[in-house]
C-alpha positions in Angstrom: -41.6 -1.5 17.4 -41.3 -5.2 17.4 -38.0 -7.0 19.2 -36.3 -9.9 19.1 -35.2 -10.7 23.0 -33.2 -14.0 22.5 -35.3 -15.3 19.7 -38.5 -14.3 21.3 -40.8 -11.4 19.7 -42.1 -8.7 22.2 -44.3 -6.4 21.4 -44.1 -2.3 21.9 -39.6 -2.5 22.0 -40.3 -3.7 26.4 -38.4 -6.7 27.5 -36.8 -7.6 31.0 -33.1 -6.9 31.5 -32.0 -8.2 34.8 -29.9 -5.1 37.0 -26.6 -7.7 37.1 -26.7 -7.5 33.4 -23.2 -6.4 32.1 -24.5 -4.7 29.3 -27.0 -2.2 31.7 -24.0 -2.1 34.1 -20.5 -1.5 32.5 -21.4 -1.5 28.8 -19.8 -4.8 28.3 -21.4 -5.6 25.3 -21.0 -5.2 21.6 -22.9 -4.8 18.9 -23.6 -4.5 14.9 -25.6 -1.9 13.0 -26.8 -3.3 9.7 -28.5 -2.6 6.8 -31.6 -4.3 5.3 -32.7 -4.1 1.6 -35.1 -5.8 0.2 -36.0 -7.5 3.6 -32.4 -8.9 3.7 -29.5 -8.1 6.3 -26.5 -6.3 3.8 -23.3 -7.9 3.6 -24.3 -10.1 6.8 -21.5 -12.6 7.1 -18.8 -9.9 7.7 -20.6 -8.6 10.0 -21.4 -11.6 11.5 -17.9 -12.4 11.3 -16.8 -9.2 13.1 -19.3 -9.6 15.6 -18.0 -13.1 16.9 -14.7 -11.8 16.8 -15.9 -9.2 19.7 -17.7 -11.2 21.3 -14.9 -13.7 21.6 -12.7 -10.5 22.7 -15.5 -10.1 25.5 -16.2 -13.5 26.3 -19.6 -13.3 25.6 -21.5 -16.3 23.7 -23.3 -15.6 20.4 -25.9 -17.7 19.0 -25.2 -19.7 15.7 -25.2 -18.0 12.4 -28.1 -19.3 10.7 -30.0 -19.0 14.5 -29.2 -15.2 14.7 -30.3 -14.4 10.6 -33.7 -16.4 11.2 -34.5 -13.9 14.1 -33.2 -11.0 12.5 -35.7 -11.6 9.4 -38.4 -12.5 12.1 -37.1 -8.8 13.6 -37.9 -7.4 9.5 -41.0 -9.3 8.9 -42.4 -8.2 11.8 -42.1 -5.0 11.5 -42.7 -4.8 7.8 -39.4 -3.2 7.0 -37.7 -4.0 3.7 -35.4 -1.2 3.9 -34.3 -0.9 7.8 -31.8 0.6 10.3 -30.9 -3.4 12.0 -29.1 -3.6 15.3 -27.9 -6.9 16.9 -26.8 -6.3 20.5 -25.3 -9.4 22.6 -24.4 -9.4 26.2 -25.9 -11.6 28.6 -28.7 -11.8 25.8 -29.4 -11.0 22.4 -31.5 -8.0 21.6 -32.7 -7.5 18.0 -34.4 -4.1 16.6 -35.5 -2.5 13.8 -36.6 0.9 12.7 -36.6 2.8 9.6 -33.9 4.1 7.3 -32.6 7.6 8.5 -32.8 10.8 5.8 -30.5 11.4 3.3 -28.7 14.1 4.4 -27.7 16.7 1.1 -24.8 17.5 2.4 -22.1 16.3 5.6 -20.0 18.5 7.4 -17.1 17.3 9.7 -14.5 18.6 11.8 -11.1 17.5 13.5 -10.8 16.6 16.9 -7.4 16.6 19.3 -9.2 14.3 21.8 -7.5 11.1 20.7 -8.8 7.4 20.0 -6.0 4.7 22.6 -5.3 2.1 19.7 -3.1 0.2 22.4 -6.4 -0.5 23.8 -7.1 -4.2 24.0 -10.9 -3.1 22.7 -9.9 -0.5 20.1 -10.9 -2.7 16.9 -14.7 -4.2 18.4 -17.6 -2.7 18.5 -18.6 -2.3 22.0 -21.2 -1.1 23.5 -19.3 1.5 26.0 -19.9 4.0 23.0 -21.0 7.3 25.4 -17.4 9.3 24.5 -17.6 9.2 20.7 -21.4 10.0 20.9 -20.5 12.8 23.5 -17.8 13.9 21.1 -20.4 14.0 17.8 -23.2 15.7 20.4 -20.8 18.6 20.9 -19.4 19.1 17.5 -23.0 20.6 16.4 -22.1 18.8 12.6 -22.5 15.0 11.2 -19.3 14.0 11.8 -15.4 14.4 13.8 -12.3 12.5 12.6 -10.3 11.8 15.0 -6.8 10.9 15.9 -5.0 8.0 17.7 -2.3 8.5 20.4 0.2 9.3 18.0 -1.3 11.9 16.2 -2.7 9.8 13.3 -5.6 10.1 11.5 -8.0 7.5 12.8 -11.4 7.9 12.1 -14.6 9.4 12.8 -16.8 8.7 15.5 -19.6 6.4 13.8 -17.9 6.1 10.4 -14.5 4.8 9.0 -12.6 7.2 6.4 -11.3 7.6 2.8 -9.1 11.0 1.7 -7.9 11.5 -2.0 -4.6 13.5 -3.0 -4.0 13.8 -6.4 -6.2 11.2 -7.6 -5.2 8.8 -5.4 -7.6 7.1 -2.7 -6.0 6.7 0.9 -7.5 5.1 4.1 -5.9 5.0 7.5 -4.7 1.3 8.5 -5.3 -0.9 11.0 -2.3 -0.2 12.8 -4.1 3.2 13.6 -6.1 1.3 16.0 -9.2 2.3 13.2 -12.5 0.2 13.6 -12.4 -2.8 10.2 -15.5 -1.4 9.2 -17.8 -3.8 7.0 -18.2 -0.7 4.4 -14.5 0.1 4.5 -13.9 -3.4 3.8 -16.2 -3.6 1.0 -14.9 -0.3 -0.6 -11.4 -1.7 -0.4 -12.2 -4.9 -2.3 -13.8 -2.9 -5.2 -11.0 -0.1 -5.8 -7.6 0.6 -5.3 -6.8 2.4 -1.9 -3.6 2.6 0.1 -3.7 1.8 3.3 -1.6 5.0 5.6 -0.5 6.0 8.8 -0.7 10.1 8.2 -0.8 12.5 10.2 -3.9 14.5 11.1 -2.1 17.6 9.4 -2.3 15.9 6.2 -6.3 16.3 6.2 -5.8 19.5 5.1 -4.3 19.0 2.0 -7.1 16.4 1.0 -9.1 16.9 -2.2 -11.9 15.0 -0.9 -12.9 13.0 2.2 -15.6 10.2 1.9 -17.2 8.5 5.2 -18.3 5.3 5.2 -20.5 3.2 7.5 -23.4 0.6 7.3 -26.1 3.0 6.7 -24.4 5.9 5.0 -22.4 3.4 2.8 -20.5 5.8 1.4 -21.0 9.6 1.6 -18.8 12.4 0.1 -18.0 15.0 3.3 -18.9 19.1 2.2 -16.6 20.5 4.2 -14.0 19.6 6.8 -13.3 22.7 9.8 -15.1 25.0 7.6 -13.1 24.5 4.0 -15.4 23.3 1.5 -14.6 20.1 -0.8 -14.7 19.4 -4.1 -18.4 18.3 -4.7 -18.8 14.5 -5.6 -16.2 13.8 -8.4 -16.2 10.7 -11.2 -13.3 8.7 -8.8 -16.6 8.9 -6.1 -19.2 8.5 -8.7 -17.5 4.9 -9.5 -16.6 3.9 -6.2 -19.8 4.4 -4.9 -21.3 2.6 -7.9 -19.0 -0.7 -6.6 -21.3 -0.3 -3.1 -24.7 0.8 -3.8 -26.6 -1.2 -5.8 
């Protein structure tokens, strides 16, 4: 793996990191996972927009746009990746890196958690890099994915991907007022299709036709089962609004 180590390639993923670092010590940093097609970051300015917005949250400096996109497509070339798994990580320094596209996956099983997601925390909506408790929570699940609640007892989201439910035809999504991550993908689905934006219980899961994940990498994925009750298999309202995201 080739890196990007404040706009500097290194060679075999290895670059210094000095022990005051934030990042190494209290996880103050944040980050962005990205996709690349075609060689190409996907839908880069939100997510260049939502990472300056957590970096200002954290204080930290980030380089200039058009700075940070000419060494992530030094990252791609590099690496000779068209289609790529892209992380930007800023703290103290920028840290670029690229690696391969994971698997499909045929199917995605999820379950519900009771350990709860602080919205009132000042960092709820940034991606930070103090991500060892959802990864912890996934770890332990033994499946792809756990929704989980706020304080309140809302549905929130899950612990890499933001979340769409259907009732009766109808699309849903829980707000921002949840304390959910504004996902770049969530985002994106919203501005192609009709979807309410809720603050439901975690109860109501179980009532739910269908439940879609959505993320950077999986874009959008229709969940199999959710606590062991199967879904409906990928419908025609999925069909289209996965059309609106994948090229």
């Amino acid at each position: 793996m080739i890196v990007s180590w404040n706009g500097h390639l290194l060679e075999g993923g290895e670059f210094t990191l000095r022990v005051s670092d934030g990042v190494f010590l209290r996880g103050e940093g944040v980050f962005e996972t990205i996709r690349t097609d075609k060689g190409e970051p996907c839908l880069w300015n939100q997510h260049f927009e939502r990472l300056a917005y957590s970096a200002k949250k954290l204080g930290l400096i980030i380089p200039d746009q058009l700075v940070l996109l000419d060494w992530i497509r030094r990252v791609i070339v590099a690496n000779q990746l068209l289609s790529a798994r892209l992380r930007v990580t800023l703290g103290e320094g920028c840290l670029i890196s690229a690696e391969s596209l994971p698997e499909e996956q045929a199917e995605i099983h999820v379950v519900t958690s009771d350990c709860p997601i602080n919205e009132q925390s000042p960092l709820a909506q940034i991606k930070c890099t103090s991500y060892a408790e959802n990864m912890f929570i996934l770890r332990q699940s033994g499946v792809d994915e756990v929704i989980r609640p706020n304080t309140r007892g809302e549905i929130c989201e899950g612990c890499i991907s933001n979340l769409f439910f259907v009732k009766s035809e109808m699309i849903y999504t829980p707000s921002l007022q949840t304390g959910c991550l504004p996902g770049v993908m969530r985002q994106e689905v919203m501005r192609h299709i009709e979807v309410r934006e809720v603050e439901w219980a975690m109860a109501d899961l179980k009532s739910c036709d269908e439940i879609w994940l959505s993320n950077a990498l999986r874009r959008l994925r229709a969940v199999t089962s959710i606590d062991g009750r199967d879904l409906a298999k990928p419908t025609k309202l999925f069909l289209e609004a996965l059309a609106c995201v994948v090229p």
